[in-house]
N, CA and C atoms as a LAMMPS dump frame, in Angstrom:
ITEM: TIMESTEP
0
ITEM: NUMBER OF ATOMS
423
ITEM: BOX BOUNDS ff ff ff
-5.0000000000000000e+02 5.0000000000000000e+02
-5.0000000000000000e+02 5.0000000000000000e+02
-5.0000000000000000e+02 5.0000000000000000e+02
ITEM: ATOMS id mol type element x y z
1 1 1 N -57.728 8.985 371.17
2 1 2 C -58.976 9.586 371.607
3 1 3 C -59.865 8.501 372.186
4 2 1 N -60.377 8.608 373.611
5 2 2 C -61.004 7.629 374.212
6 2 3 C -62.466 7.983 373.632
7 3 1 N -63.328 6.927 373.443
8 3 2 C -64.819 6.87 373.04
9 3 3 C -65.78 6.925 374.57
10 4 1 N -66.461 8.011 374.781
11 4 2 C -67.474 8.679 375.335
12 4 3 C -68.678 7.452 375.59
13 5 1 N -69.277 6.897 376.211
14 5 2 C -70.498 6.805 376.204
15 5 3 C -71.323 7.481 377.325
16 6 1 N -72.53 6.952 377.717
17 6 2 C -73.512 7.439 378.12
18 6 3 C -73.241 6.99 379.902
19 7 1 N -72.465 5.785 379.579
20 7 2 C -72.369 5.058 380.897
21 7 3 C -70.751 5.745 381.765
22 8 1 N -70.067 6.342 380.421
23 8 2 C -69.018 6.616 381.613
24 8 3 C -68.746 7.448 382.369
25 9 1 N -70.158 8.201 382.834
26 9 2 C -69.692 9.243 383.883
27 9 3 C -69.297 8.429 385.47
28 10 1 N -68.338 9.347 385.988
29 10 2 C -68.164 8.953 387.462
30 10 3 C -69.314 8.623 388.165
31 11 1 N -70.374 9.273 388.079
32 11 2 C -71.727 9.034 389.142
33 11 3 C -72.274 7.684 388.648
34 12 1 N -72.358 7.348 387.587
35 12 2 C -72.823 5.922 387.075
36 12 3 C -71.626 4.483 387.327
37 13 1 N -72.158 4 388.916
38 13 2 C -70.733 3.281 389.424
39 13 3 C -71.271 2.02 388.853
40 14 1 N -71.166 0.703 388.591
41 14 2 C -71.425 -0.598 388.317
42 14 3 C -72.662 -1.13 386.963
43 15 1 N -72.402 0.093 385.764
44 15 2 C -73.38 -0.223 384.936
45 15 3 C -72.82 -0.796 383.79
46 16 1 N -71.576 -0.929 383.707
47 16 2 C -70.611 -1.498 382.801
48 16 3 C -71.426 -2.65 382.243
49 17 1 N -72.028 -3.685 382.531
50 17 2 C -72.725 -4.617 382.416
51 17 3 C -73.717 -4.255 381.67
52 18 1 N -74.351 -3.165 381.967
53 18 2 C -75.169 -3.075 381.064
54 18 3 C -75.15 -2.185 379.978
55 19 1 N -74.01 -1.608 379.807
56 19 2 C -73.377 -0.728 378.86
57 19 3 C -73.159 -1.983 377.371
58 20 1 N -72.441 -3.11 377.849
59 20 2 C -72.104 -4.266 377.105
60 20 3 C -73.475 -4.847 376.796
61 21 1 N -74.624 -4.939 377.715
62 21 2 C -75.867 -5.377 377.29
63 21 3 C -76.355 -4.758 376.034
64 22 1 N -76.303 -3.637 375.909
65 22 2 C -76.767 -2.307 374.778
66 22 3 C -76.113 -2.861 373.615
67 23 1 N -74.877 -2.671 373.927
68 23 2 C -73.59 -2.796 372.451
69 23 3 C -74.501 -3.966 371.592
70 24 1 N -74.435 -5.464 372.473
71 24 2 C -75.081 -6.388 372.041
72 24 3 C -76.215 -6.437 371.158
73 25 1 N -77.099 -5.756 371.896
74 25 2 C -78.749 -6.038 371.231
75 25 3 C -78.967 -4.799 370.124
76 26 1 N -77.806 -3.902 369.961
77 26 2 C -77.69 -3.015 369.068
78 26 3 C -77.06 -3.86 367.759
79 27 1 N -76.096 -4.991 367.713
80 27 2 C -75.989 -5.472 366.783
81 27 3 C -76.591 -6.344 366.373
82 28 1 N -77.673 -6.749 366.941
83 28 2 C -78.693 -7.936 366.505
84 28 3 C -79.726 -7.197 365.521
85 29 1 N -79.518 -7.551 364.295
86 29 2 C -80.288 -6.952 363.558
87 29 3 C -81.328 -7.488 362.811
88 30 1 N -81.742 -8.811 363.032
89 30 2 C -82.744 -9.228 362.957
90 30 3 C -83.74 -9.579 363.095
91 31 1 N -85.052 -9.217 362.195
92 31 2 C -86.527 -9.015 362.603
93 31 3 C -87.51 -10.062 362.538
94 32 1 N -86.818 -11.219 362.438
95 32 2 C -87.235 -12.694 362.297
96 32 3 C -87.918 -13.045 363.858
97 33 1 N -88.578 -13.323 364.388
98 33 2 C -90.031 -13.32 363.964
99 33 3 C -90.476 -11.872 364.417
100 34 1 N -91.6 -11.05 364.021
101 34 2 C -91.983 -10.236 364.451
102 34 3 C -92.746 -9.762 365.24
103 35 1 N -92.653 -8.957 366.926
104 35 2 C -93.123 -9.119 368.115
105 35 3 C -93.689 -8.041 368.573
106 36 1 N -94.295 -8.157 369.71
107 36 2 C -95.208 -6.878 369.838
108 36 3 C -94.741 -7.313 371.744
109 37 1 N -94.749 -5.719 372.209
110 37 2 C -94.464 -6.007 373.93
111 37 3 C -95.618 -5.153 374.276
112 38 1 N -95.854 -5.307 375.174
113 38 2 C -97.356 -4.707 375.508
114 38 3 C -97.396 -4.815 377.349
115 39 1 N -97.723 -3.916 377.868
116 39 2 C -97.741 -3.308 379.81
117 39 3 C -99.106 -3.553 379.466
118 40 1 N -99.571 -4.681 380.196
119 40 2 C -100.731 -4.972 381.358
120 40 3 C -100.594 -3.97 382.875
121 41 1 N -101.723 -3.002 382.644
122 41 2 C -101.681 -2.559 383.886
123 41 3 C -102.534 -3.493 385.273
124 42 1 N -101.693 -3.166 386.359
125 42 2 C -102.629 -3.825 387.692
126 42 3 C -102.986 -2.82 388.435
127 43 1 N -103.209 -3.629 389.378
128 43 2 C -103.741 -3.158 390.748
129 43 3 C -102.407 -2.135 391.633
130 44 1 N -102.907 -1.543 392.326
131 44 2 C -101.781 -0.556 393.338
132 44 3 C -101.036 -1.647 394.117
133 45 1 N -99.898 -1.573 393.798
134 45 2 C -98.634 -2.483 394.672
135 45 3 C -98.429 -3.804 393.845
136 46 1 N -99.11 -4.094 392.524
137 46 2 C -98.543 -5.604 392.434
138 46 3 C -97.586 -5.432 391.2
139 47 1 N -97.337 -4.248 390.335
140 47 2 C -96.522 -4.06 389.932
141 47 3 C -96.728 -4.322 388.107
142 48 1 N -96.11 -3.657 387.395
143 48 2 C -96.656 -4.355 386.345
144 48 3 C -96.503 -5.486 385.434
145 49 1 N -97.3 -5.89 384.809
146 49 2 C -97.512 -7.038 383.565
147 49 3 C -96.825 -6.542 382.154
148 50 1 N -95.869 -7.211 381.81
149 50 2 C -95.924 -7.005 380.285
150 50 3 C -95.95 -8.471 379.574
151 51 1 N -96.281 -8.426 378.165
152 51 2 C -96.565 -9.394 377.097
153 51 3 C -95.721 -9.276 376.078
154 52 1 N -95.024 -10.373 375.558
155 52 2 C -94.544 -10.32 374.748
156 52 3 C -95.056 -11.207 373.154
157 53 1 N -95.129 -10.942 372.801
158 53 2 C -96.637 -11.616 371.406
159 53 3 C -95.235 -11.989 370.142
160 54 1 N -95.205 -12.807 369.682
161 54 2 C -94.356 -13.246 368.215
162 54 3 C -95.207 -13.959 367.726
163 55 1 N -94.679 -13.176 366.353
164 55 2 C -95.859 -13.998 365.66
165 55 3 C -94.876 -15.529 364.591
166 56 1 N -95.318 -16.725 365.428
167 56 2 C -94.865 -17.692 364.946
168 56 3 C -95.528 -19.001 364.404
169 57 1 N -96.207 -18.124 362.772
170 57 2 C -97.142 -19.385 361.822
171 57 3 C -96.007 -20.079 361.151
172 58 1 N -96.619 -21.119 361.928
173 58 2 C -95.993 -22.605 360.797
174 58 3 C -95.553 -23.198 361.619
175 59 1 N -95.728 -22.559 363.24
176 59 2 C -94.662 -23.347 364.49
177 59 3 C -95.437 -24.08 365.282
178 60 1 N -95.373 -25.284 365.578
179 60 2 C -96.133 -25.99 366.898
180 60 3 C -95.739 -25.816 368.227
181 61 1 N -96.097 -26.523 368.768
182 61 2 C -95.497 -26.117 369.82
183 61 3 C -94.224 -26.862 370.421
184 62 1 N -94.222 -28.047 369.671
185 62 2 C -93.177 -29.452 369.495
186 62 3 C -91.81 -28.205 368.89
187 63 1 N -91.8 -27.051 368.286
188 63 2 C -90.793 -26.62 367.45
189 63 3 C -91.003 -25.41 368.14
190 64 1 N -91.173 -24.996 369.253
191 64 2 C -90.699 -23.652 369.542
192 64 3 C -90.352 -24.4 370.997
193 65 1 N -89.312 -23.711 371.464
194 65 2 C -88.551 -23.638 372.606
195 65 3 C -88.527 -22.216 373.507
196 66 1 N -88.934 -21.942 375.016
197 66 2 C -88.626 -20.7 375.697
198 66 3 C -88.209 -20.964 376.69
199 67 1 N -86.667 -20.341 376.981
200 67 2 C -86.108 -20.383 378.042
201 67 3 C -85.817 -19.771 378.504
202 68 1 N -84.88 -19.305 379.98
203 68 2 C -84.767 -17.762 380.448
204 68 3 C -82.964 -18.826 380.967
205 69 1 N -82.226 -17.801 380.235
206 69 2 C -80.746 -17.766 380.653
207 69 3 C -80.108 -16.609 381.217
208 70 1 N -80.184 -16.871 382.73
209 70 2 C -78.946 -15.767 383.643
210 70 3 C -80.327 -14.734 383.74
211 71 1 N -80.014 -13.565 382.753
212 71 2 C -80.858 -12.097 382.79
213 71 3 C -81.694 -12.124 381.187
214 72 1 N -81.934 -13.316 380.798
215 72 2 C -82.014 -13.369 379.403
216 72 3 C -83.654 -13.983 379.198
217 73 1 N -84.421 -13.807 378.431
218 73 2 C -84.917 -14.619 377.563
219 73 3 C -84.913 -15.209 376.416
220 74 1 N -84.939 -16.664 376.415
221 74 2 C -84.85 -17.216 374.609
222 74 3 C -85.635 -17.696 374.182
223 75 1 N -86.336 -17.222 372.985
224 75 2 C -87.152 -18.115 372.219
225 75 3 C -86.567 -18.775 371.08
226 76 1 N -86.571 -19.748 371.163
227 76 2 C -86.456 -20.888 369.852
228 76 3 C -87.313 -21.056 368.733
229 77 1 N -87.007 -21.04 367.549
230 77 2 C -87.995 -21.957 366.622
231 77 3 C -86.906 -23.173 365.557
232 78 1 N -87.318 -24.022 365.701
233 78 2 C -87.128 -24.796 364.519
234 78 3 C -88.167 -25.824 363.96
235 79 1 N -88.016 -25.635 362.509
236 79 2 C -88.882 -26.357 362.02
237 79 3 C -88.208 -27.495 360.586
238 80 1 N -88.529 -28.52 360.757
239 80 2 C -88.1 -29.257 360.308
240 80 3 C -88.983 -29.898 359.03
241 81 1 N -88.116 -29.971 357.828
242 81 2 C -88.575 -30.266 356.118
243 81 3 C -89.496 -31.537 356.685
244 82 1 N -90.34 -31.519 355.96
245 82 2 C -91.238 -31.759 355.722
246 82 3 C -91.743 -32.974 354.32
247 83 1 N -90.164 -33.796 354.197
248 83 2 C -90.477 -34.672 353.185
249 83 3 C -90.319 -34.35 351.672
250 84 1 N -90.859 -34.748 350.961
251 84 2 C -90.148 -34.038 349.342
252 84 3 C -91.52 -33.441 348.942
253 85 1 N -90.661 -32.357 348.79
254 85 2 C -92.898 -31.567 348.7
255 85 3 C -92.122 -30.581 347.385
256 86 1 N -92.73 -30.405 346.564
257 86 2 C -92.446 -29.347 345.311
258 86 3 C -93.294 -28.284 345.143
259 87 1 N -93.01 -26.925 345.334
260 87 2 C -93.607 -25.794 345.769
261 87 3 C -93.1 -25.324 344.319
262 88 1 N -95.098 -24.535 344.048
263 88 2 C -94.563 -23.792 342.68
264 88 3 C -94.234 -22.547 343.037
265 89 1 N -94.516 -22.094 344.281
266 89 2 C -94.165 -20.909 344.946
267 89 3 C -93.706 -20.765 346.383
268 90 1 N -92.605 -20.315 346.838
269 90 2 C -92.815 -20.436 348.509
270 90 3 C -92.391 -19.227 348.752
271 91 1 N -93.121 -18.674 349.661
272 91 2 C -93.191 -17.788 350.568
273 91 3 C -93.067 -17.312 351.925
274 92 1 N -93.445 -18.903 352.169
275 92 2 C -93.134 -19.337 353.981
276 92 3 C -92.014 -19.444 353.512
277 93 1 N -91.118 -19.257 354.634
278 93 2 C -90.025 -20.04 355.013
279 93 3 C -89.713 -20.796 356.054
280 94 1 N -89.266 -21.599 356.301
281 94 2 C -89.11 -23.16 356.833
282 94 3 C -88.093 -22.95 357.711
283 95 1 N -87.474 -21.442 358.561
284 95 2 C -86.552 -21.114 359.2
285 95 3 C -86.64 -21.215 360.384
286 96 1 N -85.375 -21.335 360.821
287 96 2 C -84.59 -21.155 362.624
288 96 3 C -84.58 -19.928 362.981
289 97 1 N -85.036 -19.432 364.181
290 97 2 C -84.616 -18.758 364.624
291 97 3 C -84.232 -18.287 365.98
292 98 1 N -83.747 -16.925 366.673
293 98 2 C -83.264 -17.746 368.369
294 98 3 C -84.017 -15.768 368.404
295 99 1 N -84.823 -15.342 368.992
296 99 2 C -85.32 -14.093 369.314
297 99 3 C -84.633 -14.204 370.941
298 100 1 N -83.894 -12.925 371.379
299 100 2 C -83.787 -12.718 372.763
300 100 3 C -83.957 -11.457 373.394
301 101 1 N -84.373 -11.607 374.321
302 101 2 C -84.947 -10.258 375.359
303 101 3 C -84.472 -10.246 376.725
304 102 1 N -83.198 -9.3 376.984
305 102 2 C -82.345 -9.201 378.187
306 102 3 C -83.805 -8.585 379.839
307 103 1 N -83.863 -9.415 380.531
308 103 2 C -84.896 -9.319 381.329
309 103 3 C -84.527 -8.135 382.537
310 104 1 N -84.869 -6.997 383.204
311 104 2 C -84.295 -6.535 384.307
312 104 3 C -84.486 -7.806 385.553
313 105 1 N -83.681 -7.345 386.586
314 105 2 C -83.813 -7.969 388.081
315 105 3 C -85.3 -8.467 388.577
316 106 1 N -85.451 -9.181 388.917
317 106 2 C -86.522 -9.188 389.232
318 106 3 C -87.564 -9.929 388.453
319 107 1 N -87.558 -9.234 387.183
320 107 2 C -88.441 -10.126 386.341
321 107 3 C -88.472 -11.739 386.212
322 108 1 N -90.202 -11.467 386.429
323 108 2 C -90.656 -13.656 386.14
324 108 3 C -91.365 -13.862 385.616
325 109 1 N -90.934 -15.18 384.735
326 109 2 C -91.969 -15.451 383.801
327 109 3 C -92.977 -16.171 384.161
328 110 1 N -94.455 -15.959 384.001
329 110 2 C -95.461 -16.6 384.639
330 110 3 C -96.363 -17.266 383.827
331 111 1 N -95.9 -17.181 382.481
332 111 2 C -96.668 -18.387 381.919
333 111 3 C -96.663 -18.023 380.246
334 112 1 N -96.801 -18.431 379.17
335 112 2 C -96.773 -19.458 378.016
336 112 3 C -97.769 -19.602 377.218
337 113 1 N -98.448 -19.05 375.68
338 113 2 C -99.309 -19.705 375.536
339 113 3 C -99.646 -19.302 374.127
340 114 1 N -99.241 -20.726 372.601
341 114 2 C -99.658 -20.716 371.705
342 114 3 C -101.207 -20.61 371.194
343 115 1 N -101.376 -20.066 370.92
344 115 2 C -102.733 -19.314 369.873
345 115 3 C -102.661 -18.75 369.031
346 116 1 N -103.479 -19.775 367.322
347 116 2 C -103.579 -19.143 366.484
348 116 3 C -102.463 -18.822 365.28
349 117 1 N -101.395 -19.42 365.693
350 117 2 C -99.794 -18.789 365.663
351 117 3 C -99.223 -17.448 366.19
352 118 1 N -99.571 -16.957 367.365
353 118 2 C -98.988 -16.37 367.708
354 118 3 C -98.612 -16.913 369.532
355 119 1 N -97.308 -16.765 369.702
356 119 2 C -96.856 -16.533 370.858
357 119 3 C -97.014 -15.805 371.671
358 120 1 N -97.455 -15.818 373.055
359 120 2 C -97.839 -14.788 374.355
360 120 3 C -96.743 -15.062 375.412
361 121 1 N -95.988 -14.586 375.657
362 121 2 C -95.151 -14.929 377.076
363 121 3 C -95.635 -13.52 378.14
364 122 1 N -96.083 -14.137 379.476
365 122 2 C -96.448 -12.867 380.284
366 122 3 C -94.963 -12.82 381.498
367 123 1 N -94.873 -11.623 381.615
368 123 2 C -93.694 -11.519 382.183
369 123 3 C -94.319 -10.562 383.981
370 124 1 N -93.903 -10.413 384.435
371 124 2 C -94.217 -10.037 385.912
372 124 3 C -92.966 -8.886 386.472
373 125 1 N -93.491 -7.588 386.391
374 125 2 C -92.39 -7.233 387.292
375 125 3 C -92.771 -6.656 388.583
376 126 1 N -92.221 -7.545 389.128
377 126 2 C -92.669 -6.768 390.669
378 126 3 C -91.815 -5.681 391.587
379 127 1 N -93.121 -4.97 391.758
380 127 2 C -93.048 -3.621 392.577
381 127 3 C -91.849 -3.368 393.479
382 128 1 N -91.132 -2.21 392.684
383 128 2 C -89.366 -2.221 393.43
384 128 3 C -89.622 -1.807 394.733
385 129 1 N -88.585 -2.486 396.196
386 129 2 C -88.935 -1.698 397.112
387 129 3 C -88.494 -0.879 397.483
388 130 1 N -88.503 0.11 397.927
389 130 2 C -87.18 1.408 398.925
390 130 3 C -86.567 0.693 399.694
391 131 1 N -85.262 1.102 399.665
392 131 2 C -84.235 0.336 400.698
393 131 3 C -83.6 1.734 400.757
394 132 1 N -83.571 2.028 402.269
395 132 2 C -83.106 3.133 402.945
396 132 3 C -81.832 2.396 403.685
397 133 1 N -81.07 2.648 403.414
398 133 2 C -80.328 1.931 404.824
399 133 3 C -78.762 3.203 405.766
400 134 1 N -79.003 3.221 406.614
401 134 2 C -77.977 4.323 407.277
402 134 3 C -76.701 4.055 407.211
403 135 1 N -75.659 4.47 406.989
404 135 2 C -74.28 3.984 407.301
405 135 3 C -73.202 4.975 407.853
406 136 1 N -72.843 3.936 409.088
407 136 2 C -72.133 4.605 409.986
408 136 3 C -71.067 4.884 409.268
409 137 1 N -70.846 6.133 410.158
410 137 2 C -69.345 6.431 409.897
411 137 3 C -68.51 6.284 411.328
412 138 1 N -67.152 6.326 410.696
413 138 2 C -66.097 5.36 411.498
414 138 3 C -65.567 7.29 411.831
415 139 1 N -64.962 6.912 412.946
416 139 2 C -63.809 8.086 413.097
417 139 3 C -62.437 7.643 413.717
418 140 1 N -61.563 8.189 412.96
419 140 2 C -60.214 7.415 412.725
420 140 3 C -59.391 8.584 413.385
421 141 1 N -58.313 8.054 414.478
422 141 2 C -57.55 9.133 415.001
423 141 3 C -56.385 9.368 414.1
C-alpha cells in the first residue's frame, strides 16, 4: 500500500522538495528557545515584514550565532561554564541550541538585534511578481 500525501497529486509538479521540507520540521520537536513570528505590515507594493523574536536570557551576543544556509535560517546559541560556581538551585540552563526556520524564495534578511535578551531577526519578503509568459506551439507534420 503506497502512502498518500498532500503533495502527490499529478497537478502538484516539482514540490517534492518541499514535501521533504515538512517531513523534517515535523520531526524537530524541540521548543528550546521559545519564539514569537510576527507580519509587519507596509506600504502598497513593498511587500511584507516579518519578525522573528527568541527569547535568549543568559546569551550575549559573543554566544549566539545567525546564519542563513541554502533556503534555511540558523540560529545558534552556545554558552560556555562559567568556572566552578556551586548552585544551591539551578534553573537556568547553560544549553546549546541550533533553532531553524526554512525561508521561502525570495526572502532577506535585513537586519539583527539583541535587546534585553531577546532576539529580533527582521526578514523581508518581497512583493511576488506576475510572470505571464506565452508559449508557442510547434506543429509537427
Amino acid at each position: 500500500m503506497s502512502r498518500m500525501t498532500p503533495f502527490s497529486s499529478p497537478l502538484l509538479l516539482g514540490f517534492d522538495t518541499m514535501e521533504k521540507t515538512l517531513e523534517r520540521l515535523a520531526k524537530s520537536g524541540d521548543s528550546y528557545p521559545p519564539y514569537n513570528i510576527e507580519r509587519i505590515r507596509c506600504v502598497e507594493g513593498e511587500g511584507d515584514k516579518l519578525r522573528i523574536t527568541l527569547a535568549v536570557a543568559g546569551f550575549s551576543d559573543e554566544n549566539l550565532e545567525v546564519t542563513t544556509e541554502e533556503n534555511q535560517l540558523v540560529v545558534r546559541g552556545r554558552q560556555a561554564e562559567e568556572g566552578e560556581r556551586e548552585f544551591l538551585h539551578r534553573g537556568i540552563a547553560a544549553r546549546q541550541f541550533q533553532r531553524t526556520f526554512v525561508l521561502a524564495d525570495g526572502m532577506l534578511v535585513t537586519g539583527c538585534e539583541l535587546k534585553n535578551g531577546l532576539l529580533s531577526i527582521d526578514l523581508k519578503r518581497p512583493e511576488p511578481q506576475r510572470l505571464v509568459r506565452k508559449i508557442n506551439i510547434s506543429v509537427v507534420d
